[in-house]
C-alpha positions in Angstrom: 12.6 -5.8 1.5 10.2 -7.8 -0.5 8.5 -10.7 0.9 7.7 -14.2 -1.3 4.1 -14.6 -1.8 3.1 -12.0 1.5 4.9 -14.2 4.2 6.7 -12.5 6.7 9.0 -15.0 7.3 9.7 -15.2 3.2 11.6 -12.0 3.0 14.4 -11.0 0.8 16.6 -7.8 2.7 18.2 -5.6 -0.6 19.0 -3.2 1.7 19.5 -1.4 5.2 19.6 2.0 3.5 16.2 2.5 2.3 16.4 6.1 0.7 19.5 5.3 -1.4 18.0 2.6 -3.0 15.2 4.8 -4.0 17.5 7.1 -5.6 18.9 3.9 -7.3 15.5 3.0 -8.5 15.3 6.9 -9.4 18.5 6.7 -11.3 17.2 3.6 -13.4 14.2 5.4 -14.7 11.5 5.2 -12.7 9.0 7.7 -12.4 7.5 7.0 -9.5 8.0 4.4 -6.2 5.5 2.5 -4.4 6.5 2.1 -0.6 5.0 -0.4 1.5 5.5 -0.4 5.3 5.0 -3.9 5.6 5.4 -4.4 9.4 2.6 -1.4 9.4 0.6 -3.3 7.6 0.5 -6.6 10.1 1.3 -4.7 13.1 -2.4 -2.3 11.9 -0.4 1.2 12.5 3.1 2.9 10.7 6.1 1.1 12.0 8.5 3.0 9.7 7.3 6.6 9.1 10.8 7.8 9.2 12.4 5.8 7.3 9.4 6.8 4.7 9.7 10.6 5.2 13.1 10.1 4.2 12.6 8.3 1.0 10.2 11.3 -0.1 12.7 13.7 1.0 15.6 11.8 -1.0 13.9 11.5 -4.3 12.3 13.9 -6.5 9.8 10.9 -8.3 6.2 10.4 -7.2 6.1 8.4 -4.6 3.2 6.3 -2.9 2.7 4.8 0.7 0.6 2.1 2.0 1.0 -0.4 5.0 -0.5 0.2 7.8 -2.2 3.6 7.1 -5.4 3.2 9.5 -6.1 6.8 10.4 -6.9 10.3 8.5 -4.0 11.5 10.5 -1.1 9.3 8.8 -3.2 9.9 5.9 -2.2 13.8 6.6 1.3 13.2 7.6 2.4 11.2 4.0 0.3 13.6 2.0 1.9 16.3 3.9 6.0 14.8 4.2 5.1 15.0 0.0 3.7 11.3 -0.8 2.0 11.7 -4.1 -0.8 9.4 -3.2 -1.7 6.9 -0.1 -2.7 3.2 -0.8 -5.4 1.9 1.7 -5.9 -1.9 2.4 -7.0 -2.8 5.7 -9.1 0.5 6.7 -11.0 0.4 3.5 -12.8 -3.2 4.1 -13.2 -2.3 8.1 -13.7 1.0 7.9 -16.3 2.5 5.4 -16.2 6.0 7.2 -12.2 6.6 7.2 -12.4 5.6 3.3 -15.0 8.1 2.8 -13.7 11.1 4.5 -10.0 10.3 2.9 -11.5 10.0 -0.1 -13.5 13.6 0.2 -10.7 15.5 1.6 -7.7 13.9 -0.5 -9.6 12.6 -3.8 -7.0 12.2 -6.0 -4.7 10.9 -4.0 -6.0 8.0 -2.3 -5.6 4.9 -3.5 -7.6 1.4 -2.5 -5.0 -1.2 -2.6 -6.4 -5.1 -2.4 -4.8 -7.9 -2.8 -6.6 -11.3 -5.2 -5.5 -14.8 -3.2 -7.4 -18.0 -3.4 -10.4 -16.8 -5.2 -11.0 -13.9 -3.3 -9.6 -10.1 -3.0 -9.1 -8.7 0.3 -5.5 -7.7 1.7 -2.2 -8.5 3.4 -2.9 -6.6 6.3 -5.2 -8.7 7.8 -3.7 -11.9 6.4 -6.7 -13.1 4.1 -8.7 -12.8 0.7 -12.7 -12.2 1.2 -15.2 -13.3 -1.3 -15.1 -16.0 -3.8 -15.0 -15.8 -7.2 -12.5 -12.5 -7.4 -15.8 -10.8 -6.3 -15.0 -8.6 -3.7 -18.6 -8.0 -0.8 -19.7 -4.2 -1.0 -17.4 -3.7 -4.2 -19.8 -0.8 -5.4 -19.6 0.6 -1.9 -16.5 0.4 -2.0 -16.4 2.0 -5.4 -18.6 5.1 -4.6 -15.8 5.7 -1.7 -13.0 5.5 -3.5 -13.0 5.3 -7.2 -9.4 4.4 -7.6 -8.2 0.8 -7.2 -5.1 -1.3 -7.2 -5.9 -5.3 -7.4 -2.3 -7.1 -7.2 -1.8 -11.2 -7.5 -0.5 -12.3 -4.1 0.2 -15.6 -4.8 2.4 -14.0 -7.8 3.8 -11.4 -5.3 8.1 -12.1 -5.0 8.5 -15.3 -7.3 9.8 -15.5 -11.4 7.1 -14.0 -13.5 4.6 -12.2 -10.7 4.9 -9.1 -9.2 
């Protein structure tokens, strides 16, 4: 599923079976596949580990996982189903402490995932941008958690040209 701009209600469906359109994307060349549980990420807990643990048993590609991941424990079960790296959003603005000790006991393989919209960065999960100015409150706390950052275009996200 991808989702027009981060709306919910804006989705495009490509398909109900998830793990072979990995392999598809597998097939086509790519090296590795970034999986978002999106109803994890509004819903604030995984809403489709399974589905996930099957994509990372069906190809052989990196994967990452993000959406939803609030607690060192999903952390554990991605990284240990074989999820090459885990994306947090949410958890990293709210919760300093989880970013930290993800950070320590998985550092290479956590990655902080925000989002720029209006301005601001923040995240889907929680439905808005913080800051002003593309500066992000706390970035070099932030930083000195979790060294590792992805900063997508929402308003880009699912239309011609954005990603």
């Amino acid at each position: 599923m991808r989702l027009r701009q981060g709306d919910m209600a804006a989705e495009t469906v490509y398909s109900d079976d998830v793990p072979a359109l990995a392999r598809q994307w597998q097939q086509g060349g790519a090296t590795l596949i970034h999986v978002v549980d999106l109803n994890g990420a509004v819903d604030g807990a995984p809403r489709n580990l399974s589905q996930i643990e099957a994509i990372i048993r069906t190809v052989t590609v990196k994967v990452q996982v993000g959406g939803g991941i609030r607690s060192i424990e999903t952390v554990r079960r991605y990284l240990g189903a074989g999820a090459t790296r885990v994306v947090l959003g949410t958890a990293a603005l709210t919760d300093r402490s989880f970013l930290g000790q993800a950070c320590r006991e998985f550092p290479r393989q956590i990655l902080l995932g925000l989002d720029a919209r209006d301005g601001g960065i923040g995240n889907e999960g929680d439905g808005h941008a913080q800051g002003a100015g593309g500066i992000c409150p706390g970035g070099r706390d932030l930083y000195r958690h979790c060294p590792r950052w992805y900063v997508g275009r929402a308003e880009s996200g699912g239309v011609a040209g954005g990603g």
